[in-house]
N, C-alpha and C positions, 0 to 999 in steps of 0.2 A: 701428159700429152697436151693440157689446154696450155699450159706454159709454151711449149713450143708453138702449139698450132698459133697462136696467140703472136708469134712473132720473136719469141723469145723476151718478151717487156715482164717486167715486174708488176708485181699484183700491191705490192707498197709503193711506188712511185711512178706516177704515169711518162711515159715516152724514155722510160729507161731501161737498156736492153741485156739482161745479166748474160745470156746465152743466144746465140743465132740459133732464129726460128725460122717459121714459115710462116704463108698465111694460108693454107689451106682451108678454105671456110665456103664457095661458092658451088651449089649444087645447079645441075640442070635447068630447074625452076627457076632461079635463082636468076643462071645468064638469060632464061629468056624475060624476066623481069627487065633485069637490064637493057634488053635489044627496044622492048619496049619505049623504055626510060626514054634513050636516045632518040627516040622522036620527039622528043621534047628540050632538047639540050639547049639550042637555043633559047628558049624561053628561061629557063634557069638561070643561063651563064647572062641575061639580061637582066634578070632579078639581083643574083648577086652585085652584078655593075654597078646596078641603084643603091643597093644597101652599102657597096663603097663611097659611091657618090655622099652620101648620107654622112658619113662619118669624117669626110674631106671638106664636106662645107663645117659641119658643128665641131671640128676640130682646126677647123682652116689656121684663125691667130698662133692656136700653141706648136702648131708645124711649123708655122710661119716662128714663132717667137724661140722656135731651137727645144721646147720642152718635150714634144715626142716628134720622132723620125719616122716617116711612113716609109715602107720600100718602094724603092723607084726601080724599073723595069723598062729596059730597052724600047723606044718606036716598032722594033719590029717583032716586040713578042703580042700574046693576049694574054693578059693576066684571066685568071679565071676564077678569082677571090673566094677561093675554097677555105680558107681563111683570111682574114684581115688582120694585117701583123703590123706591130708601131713596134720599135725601141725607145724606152725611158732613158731619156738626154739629159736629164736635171739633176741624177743621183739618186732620185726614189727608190725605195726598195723593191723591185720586182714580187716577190714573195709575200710581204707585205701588204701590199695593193692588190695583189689575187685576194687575200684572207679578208682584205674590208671590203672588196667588191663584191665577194661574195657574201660577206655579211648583207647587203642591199640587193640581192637575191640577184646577182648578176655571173654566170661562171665563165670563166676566162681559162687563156691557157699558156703556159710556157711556150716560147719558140723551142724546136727541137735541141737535144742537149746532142753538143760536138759527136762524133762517130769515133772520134778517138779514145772517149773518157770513158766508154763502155766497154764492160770484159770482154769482150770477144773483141774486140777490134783492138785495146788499149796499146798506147803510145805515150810512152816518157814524153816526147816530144810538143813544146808546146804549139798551138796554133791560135796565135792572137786576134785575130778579125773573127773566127769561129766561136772562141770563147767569149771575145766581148758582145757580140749578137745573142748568143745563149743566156746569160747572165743578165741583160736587159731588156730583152723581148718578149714580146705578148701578142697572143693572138685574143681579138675582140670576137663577140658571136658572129656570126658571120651569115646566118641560117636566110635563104632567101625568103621565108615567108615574115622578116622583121617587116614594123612598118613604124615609119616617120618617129611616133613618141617612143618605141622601145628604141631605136637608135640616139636619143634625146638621152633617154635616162642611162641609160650606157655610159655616154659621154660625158653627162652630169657627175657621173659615180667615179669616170673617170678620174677628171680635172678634179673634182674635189678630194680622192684622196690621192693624188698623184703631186697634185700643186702646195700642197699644205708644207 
């Protein structure tokens, strides 16, 4: 039953989905928590902002120099940097560079894997901009309560095993 409430993800590989799940997980307490929350959202979706901001200036040259790809997002969307996603543009090894960042006690995360490569959904079919995305993207911590030097050291950890 946690397998499914769970979404159906695997408990060996994160954001990989053996079986369609659900998420049935939010009680009563819970939504009013949230309705809560939302009085706050603002403030949040500002913090985030800054914590992106953060990572666009201390990453600015290697975006600019083609070594990571940030996402870019429409004038008329709001990004709401629930994550902050780069793609490794240089050849790095994705997997790799999770294993030594989080050696320097930094945890990072895969971009989500295709929808077609998972058993309930799977497709012989290949689909090249999805796989090439999944196979080189990373999500940085994202958490709005970062401030200035944890975005630093991040980005340090970054570049340093990403540029080697």
């Amino acid at each position: 039953m946690r397998h499914f409430r769970g979404q159906g993800q695997s408990s060996d590989k994160r954001y990989w989905f053996t079986d369609i799940g659900y998420n049935y997980r939010m009680s009563n307490l819970q939504a009013a928590v949230a309705l809560a929350q939302l009085e706050n959202v603002s403030k949040h979706m500002q913090r985030r902002q800054a914590v992106a901001d953060m990572y666009k200036h201390y990453l600015r040259e290697y975006i600019r120099d083609g070594v990571f790809v940030e996402q870019q997002v429409g004038e008329e969307y709001k990004h709401v940097y629930w994550m902050y996603s780069i793609l490794l543009n240089n050849g790095a090894d994705r997997d790799t560079l999770m294993d030594k960042m989080n050696g320097d006690n930094i945890e990072t995360r895969p971009l989500f894997y295709p929808l077609h490569t998972m058993p309930p959904y799977y497709e012989s079919k290949s689909y090249a901009v999805a796989e090439y995305i999944s196979v080189r993207g990373l999500n940085l911590p994202s958490h709005g309560n970062l401030i200035e030097a944890d975005i630093k050291r991040v980005c340090n950890s970054l570049v340093k095993h990403a540029t080697v």
